[in-house]
PDBQT receptor file of N, H, CA, C and O in Angstrom, charges set to zero:
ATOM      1  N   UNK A   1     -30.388   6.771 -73.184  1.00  0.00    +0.000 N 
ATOM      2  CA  UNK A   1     -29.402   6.522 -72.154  1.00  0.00    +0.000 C 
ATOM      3  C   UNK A   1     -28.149   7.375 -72.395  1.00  0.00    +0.000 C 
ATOM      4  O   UNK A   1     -27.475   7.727 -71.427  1.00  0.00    +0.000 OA
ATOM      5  N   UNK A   2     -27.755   7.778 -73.845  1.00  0.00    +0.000 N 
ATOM      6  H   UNK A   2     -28.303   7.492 -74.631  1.00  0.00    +0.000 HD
ATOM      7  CA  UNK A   2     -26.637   8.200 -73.894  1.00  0.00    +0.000 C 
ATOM      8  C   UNK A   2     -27.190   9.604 -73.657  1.00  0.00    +0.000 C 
ATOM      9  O   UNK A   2     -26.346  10.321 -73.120  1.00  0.00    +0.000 OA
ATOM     10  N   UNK A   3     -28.225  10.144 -73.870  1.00  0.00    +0.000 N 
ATOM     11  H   UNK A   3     -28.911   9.562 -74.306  1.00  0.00    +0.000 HD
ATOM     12  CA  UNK A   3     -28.000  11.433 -73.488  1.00  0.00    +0.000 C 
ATOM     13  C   UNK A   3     -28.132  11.951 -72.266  1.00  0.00    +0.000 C 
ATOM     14  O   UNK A   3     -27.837  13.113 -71.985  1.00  0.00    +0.000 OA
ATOM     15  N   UNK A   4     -28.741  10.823 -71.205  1.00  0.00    +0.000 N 
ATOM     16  H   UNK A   4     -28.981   9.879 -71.433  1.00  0.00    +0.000 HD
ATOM     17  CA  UNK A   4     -29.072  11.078 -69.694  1.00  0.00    +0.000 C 
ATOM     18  C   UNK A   4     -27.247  11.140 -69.454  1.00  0.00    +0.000 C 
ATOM     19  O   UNK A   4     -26.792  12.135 -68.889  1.00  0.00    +0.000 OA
ATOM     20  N   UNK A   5     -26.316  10.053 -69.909  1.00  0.00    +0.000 N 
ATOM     21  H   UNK A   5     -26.686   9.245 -70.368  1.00  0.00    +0.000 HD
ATOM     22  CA  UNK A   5     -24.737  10.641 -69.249  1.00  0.00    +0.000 C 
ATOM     23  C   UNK A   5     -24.349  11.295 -69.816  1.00  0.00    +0.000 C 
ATOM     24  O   UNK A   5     -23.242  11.560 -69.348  1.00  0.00    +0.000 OA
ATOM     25  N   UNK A   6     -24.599  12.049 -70.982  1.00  0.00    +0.000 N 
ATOM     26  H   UNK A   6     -25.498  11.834 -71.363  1.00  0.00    +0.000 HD
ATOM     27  CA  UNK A   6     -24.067  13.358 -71.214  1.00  0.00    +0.000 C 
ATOM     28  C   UNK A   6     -24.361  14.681 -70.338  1.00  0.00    +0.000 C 
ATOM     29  O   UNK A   6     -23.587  15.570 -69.986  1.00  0.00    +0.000 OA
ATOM     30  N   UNK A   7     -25.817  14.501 -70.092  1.00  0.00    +0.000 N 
ATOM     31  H   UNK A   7     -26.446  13.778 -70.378  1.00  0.00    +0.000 HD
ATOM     32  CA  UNK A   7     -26.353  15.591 -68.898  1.00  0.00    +0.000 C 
ATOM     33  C   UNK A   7     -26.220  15.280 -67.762  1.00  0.00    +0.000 C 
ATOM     34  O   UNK A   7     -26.434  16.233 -67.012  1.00  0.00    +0.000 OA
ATOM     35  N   UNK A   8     -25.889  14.124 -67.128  1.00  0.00    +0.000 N 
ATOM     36  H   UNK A   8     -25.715  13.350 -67.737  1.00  0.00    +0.000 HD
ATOM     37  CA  UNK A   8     -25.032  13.378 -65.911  1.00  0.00    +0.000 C 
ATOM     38  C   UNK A   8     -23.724  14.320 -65.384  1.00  0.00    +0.000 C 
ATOM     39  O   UNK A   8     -23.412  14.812 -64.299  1.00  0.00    +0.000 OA
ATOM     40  N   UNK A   9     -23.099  14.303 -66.803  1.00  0.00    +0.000 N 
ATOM     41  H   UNK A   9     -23.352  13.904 -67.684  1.00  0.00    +0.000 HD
ATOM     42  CA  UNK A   9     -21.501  14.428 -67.002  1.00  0.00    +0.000 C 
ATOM     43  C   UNK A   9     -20.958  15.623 -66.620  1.00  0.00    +0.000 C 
ATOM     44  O   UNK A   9     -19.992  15.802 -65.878  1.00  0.00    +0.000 OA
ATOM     45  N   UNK A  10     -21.860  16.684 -67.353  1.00  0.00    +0.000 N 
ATOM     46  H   UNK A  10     -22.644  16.538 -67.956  1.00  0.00    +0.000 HD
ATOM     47  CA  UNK A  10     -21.794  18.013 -67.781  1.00  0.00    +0.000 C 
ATOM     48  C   UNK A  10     -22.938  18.647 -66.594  1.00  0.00    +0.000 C 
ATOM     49  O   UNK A  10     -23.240  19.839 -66.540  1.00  0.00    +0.000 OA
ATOM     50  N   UNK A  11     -23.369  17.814 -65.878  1.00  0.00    +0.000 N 
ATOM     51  H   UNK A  11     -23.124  16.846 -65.922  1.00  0.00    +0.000 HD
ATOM     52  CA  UNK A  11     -23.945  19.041 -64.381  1.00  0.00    +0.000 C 
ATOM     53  C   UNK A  11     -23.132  19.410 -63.392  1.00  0.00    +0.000 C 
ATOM     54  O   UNK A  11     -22.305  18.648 -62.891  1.00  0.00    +0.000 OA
ATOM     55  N   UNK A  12     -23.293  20.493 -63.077  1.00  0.00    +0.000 N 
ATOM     56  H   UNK A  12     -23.965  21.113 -63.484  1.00  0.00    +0.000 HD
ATOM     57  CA  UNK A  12     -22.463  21.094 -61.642  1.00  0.00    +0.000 C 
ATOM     58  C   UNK A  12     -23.265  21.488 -60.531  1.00  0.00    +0.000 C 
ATOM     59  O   UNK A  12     -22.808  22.186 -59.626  1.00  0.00    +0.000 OA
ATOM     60  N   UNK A  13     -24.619  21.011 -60.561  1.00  0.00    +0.000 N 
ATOM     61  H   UNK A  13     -24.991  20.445 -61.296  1.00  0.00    +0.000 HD
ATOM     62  CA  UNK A  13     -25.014  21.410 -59.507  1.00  0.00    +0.000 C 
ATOM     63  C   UNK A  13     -24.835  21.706 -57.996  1.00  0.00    +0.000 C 
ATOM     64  O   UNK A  13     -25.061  22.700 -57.306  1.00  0.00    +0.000 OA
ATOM     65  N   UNK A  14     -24.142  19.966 -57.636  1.00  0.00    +0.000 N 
ATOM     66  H   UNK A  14     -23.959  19.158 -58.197  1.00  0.00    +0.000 HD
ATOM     67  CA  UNK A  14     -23.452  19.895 -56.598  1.00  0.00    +0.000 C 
ATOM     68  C   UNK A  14     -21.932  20.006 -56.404  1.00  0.00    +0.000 C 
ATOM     69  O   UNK A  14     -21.337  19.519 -55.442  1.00  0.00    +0.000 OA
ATOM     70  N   UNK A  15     -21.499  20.526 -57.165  1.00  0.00    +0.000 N 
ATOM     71  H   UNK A  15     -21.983  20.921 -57.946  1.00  0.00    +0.000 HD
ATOM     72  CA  UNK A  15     -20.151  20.935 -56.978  1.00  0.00    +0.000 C 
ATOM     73  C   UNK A  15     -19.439  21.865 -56.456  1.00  0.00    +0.000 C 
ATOM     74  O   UNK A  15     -18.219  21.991 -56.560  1.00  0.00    +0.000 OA
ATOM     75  N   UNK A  16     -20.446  22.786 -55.675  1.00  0.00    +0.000 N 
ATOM     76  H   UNK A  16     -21.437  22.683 -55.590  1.00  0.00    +0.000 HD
ATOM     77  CA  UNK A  16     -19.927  23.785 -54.511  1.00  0.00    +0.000 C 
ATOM     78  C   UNK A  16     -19.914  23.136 -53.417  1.00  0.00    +0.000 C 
ATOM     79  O   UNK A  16     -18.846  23.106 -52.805  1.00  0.00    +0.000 OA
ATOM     80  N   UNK A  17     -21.015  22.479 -52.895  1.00  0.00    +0.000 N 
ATOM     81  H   UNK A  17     -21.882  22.503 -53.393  1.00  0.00    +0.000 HD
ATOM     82  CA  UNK A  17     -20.807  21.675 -51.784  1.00  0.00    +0.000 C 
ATOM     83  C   UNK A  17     -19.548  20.473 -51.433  1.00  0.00    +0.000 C 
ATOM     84  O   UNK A  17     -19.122  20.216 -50.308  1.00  0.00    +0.000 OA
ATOM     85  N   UNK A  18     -19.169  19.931 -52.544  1.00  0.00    +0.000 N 
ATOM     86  H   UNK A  18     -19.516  20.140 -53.459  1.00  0.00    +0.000 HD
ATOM     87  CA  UNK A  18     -18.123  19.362 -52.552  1.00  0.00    +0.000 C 
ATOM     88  C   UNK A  18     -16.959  19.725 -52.082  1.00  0.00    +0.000 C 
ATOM     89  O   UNK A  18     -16.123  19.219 -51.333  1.00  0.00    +0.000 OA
ATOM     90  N   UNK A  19     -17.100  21.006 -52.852  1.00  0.00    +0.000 N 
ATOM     91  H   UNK A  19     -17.779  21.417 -53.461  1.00  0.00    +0.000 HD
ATOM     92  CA  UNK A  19     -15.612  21.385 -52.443  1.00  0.00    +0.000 C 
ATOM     93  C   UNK A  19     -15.558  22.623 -51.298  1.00  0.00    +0.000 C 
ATOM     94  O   UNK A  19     -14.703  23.498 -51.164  1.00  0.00    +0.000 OA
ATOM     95  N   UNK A  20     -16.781  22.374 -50.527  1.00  0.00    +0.000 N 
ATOM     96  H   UNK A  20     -17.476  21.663 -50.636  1.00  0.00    +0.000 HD
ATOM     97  CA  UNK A  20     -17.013  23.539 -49.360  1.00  0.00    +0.000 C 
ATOM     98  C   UNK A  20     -16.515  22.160 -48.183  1.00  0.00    +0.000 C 
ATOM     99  O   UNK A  20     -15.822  22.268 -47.171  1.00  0.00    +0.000 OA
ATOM    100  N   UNK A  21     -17.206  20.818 -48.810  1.00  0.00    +0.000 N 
ATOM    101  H   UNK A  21     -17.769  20.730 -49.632  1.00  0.00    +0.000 HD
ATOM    102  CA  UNK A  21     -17.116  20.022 -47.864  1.00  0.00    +0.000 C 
ATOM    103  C   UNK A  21     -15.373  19.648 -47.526  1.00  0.00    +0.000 C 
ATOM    104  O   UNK A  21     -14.901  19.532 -46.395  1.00  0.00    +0.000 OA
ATOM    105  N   UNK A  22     -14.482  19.482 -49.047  1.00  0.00    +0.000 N 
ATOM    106  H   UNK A  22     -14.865  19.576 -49.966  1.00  0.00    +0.000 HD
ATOM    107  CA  UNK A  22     -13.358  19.244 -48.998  1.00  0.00    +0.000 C 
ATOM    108  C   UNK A  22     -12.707  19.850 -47.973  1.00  0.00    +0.000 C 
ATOM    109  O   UNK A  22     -12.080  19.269 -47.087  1.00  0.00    +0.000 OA
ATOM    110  N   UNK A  23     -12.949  21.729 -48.170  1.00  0.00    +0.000 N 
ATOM    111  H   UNK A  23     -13.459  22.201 -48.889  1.00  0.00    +0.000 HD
ATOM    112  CA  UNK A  23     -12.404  22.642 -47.473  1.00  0.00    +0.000 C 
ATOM    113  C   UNK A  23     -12.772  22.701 -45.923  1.00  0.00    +0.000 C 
ATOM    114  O   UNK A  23     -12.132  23.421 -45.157  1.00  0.00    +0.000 OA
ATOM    115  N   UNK A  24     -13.461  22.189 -45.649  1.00  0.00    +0.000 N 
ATOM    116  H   UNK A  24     -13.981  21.604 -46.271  1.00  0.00    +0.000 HD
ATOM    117  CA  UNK A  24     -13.926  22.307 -43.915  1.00  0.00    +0.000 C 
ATOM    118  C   UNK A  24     -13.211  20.808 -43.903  1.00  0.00    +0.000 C 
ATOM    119  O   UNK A  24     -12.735  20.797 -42.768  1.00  0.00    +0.000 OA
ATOM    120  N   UNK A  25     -12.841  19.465 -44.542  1.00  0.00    +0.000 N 
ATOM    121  H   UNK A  25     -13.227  19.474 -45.465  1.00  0.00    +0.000 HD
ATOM    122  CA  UNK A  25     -12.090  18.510 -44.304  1.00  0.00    +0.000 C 
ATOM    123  C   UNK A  25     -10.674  19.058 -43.829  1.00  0.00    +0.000 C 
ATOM    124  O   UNK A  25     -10.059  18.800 -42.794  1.00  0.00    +0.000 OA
ATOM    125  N   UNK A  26     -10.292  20.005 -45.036  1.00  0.00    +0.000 N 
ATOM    126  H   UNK A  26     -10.791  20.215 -45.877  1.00  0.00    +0.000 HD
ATOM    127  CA  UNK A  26      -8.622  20.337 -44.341  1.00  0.00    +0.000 C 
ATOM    128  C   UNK A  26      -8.706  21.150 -43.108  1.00  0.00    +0.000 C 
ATOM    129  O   UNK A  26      -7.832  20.945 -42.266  1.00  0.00    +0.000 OA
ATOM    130  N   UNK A  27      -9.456  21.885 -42.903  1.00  0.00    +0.000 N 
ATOM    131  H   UNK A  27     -10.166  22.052 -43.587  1.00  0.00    +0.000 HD
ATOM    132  CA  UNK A  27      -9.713  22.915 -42.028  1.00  0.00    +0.000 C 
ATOM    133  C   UNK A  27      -9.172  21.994 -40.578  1.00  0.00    +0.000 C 
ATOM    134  O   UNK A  27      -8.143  22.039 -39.903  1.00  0.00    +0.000 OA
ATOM    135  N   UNK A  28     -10.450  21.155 -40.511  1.00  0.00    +0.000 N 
ATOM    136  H   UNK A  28     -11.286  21.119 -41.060  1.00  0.00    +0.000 HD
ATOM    137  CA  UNK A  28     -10.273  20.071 -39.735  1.00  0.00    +0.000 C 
ATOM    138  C   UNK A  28      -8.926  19.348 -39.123  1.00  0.00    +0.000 C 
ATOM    139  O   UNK A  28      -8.538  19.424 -37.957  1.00  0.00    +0.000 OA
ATOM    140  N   UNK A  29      -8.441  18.777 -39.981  1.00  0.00    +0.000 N 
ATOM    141  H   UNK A  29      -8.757  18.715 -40.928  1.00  0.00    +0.000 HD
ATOM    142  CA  UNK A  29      -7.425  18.103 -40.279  1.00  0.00    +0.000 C 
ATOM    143  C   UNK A  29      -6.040  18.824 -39.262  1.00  0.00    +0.000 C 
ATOM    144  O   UNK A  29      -5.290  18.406 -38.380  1.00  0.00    +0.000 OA
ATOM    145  N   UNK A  30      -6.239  20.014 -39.937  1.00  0.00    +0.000 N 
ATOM    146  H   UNK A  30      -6.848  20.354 -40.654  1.00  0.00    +0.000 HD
ATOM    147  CA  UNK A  30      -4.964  21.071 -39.398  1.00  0.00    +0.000 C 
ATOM    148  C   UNK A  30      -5.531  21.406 -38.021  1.00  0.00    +0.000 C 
ATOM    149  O   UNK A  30      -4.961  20.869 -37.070  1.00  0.00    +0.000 OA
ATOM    150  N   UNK A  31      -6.389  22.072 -37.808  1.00  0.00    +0.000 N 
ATOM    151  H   UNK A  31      -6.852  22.508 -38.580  1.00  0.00    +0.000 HD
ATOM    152  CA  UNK A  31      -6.979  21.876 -36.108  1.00  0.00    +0.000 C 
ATOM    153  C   UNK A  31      -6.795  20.601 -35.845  1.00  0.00    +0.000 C 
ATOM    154  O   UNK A  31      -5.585  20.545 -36.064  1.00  0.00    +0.000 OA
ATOM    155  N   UNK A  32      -7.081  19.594 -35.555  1.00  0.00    +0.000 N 
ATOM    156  H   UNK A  32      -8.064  19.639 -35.377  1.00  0.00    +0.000 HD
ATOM    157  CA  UNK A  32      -6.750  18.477 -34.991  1.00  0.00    +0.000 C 
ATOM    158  C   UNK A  32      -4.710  18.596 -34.995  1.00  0.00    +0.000 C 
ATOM    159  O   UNK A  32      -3.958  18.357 -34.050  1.00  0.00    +0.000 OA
ATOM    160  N   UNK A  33      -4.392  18.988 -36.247  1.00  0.00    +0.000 N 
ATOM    161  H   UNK A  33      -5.003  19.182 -37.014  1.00  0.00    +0.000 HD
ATOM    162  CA  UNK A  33      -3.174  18.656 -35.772  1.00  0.00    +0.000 C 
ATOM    163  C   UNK A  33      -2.451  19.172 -35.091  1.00  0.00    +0.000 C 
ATOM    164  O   UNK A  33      -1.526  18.623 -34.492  1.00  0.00    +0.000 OA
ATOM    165  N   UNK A  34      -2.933  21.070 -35.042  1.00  0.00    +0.000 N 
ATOM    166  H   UNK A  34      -3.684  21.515 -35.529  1.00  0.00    +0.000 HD
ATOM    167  CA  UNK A  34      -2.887  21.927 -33.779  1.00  0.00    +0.000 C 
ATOM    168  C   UNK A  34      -2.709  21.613 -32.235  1.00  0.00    +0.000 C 
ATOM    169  O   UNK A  34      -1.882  21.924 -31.377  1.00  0.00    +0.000 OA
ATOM    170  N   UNK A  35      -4.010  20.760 -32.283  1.00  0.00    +0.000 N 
ATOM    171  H   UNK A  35      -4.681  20.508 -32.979  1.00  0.00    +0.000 HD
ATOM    172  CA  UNK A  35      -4.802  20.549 -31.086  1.00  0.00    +0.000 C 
ATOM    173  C   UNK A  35      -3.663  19.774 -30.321  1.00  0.00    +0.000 C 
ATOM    174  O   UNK A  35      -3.128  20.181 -29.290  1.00  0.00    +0.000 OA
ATOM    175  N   UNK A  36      -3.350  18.510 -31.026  1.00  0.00    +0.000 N 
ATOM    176  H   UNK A  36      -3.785  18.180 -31.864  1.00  0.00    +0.000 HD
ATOM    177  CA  UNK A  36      -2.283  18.095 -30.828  1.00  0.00    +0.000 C 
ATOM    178  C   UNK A  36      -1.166  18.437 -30.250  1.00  0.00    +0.000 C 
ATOM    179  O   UNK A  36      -0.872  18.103 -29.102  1.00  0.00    +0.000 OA
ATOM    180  N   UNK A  37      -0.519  19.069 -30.934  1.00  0.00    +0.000 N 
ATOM    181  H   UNK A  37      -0.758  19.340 -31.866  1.00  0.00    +0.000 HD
ATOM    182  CA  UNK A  37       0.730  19.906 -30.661  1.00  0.00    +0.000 C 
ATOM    183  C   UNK A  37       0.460  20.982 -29.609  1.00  0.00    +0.000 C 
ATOM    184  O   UNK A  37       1.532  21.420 -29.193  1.00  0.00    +0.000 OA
ATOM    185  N   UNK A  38      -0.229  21.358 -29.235  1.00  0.00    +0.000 N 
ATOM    186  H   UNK A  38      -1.100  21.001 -29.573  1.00  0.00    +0.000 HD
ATOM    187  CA  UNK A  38      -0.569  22.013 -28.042  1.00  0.00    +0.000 C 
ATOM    188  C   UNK A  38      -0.480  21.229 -26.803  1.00  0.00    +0.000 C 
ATOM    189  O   UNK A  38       0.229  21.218 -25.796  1.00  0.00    +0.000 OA
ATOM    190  N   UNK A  39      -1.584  20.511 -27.323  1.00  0.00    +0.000 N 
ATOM    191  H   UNK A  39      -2.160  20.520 -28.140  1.00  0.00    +0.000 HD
ATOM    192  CA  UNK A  39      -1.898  19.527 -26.257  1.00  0.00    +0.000 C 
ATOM    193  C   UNK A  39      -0.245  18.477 -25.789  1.00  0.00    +0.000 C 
ATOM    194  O   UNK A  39      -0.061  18.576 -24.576  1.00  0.00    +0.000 OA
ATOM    195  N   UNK A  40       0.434  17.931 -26.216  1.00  0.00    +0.000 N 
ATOM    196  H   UNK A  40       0.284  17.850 -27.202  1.00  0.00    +0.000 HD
ATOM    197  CA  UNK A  40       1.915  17.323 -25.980  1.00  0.00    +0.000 C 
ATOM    198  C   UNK A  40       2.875  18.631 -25.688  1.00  0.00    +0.000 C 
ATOM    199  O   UNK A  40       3.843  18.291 -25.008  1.00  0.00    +0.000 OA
ATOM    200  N   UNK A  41       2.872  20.026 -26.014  1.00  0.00    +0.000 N 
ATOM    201  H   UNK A  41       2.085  20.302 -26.567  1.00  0.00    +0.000 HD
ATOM    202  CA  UNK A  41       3.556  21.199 -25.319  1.00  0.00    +0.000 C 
ATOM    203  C   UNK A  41       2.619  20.968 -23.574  1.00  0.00    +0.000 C 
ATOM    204  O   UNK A  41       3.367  20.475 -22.729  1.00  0.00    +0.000 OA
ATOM    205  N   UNK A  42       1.602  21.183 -23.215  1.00  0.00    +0.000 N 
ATOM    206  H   UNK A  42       0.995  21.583 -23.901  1.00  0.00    +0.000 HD
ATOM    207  CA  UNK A  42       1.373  21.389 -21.851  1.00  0.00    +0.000 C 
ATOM    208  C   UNK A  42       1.222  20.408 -21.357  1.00  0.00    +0.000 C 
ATOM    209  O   UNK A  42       0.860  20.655 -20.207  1.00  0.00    +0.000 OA
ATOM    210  N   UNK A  43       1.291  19.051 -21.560  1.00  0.00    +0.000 N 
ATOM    211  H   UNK A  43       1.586  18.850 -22.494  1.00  0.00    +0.000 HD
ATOM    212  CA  UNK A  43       1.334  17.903 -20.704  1.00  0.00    +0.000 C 
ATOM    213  C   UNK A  43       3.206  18.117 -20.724  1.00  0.00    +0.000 C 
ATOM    214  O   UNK A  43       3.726  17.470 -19.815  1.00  0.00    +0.000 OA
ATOM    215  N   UNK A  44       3.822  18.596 -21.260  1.00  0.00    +0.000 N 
ATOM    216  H   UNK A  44       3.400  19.122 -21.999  1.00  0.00    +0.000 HD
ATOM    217  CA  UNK A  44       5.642  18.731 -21.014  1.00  0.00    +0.000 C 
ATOM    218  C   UNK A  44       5.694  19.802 -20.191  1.00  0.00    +0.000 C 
ATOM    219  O   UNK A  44       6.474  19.757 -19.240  1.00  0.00    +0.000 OA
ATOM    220  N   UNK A  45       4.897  20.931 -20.397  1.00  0.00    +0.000 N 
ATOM    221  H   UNK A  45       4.264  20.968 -21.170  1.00  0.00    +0.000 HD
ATOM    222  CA  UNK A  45       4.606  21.956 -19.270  1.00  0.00    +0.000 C 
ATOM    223  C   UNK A  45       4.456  21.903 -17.889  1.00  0.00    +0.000 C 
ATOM    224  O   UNK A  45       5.014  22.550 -17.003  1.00  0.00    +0.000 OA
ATOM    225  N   UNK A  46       3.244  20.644 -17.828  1.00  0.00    +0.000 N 
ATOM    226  H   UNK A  46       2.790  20.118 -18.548  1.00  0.00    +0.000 HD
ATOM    227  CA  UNK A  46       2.862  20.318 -16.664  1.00  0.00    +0.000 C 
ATOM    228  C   UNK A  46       3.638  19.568 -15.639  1.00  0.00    +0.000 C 
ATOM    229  O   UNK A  46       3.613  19.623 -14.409  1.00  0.00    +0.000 OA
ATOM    230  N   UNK A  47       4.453  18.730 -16.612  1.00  0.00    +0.000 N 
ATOM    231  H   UNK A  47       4.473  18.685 -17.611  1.00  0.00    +0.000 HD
ATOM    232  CA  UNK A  47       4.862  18.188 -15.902  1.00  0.00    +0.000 C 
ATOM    233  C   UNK A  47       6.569  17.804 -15.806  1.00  0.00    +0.000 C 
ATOM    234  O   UNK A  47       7.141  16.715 -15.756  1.00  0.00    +0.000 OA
ATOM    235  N   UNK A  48       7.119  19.303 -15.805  1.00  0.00    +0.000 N 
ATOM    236  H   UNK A  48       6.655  20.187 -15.846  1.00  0.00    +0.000 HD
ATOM    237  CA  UNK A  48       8.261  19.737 -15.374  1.00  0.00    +0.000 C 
ATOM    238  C   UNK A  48       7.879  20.244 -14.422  1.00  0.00    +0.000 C 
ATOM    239  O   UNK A  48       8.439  19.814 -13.414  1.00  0.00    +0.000 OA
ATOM    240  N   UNK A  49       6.561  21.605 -14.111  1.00  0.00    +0.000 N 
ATOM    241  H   UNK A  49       6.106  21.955 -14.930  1.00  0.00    +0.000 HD
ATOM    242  CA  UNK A  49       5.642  22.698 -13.005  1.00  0.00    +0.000 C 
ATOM    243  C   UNK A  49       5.985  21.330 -11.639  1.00  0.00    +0.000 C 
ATOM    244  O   UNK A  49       6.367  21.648 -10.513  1.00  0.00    +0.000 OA
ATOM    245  N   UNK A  50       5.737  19.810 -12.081  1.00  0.00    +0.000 N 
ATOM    246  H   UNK A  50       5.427  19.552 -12.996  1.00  0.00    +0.000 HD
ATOM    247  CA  UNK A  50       5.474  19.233 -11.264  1.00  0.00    +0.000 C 
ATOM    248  C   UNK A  50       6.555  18.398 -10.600  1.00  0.00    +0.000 C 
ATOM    249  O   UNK A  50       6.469  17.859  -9.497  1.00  0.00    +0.000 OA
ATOM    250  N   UNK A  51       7.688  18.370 -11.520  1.00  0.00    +0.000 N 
ATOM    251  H   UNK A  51       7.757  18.808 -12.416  1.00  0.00    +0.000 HD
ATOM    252  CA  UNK A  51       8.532  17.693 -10.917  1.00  0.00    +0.000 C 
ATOM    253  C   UNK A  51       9.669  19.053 -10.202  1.00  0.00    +0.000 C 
ATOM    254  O   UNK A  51      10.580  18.769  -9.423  1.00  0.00    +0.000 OA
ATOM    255  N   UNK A  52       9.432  20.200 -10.566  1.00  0.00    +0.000 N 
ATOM    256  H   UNK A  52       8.692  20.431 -11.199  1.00  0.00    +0.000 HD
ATOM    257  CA  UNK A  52       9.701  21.079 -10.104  1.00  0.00    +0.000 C 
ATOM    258  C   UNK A  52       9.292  21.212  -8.338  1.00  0.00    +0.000 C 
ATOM    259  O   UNK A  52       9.877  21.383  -7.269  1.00  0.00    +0.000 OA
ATOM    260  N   UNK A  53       7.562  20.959  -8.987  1.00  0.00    +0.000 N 
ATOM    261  H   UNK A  53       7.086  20.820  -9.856  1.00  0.00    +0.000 HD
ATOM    262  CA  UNK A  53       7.662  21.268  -7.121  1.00  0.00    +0.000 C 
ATOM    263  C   UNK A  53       8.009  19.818  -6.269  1.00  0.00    +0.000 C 
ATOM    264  O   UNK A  53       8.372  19.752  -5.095  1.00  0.00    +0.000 OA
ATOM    265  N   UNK A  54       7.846  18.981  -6.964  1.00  0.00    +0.000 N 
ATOM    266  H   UNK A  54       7.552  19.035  -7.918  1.00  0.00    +0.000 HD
ATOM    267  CA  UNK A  54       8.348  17.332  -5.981  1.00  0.00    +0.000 C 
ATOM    268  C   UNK A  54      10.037  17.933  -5.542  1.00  0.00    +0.000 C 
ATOM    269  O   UNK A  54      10.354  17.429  -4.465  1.00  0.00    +0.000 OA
ATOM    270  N   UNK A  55      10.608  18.406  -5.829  1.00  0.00    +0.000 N 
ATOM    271  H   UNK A  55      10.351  18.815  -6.705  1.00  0.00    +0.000 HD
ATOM    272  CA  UNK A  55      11.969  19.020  -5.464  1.00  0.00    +0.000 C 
ATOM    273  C   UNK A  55      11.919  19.780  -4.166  1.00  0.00    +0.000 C 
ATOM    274  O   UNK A  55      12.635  19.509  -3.201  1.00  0.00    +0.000 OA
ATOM    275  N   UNK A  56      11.077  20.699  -4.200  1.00  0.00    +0.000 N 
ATOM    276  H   UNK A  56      10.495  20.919  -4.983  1.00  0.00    +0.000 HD
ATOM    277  CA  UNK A  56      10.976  21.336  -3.304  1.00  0.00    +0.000 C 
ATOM    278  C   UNK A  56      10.235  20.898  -2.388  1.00  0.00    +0.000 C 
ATOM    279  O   UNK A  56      10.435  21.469  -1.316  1.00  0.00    +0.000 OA
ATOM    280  N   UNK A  57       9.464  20.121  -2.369  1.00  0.00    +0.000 N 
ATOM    281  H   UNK A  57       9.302  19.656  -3.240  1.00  0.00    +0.000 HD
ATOM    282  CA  UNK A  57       9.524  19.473  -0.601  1.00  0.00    +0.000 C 
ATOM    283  C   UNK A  57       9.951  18.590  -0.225  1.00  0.00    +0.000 C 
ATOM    284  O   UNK A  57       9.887  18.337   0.978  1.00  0.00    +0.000 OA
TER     285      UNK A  57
């Protein structure tokens, strides 16, 4: 048993995927928070365009 968690301990097999997975997490993260901030700029866009034209007729 003690030597199965020593070779437990000391593998890296999956440890690229981990941190490929981490990295497409932030990736994520920051697009979404993009997305966001875009998205609340053209709904303020839109709807000045719109009270703009309610003025004019």
């Amino acid at each position: 048993m003690k030597r199965f968690l020593k070779r437990f301990w000391k593998e890296t097999e999956g440890q690229d995927l981990v941190e490929y997975a981490l990295i497409v997490a932030v990736i994520a993260l920051g697009l979404i928070a993009a997305v966001r901030a875009v998205a609340a700029a053209l709904v303020s866009l839109y709807e000045s365009i719109s009270a703009a034209l309610a003025l004019t007729q």
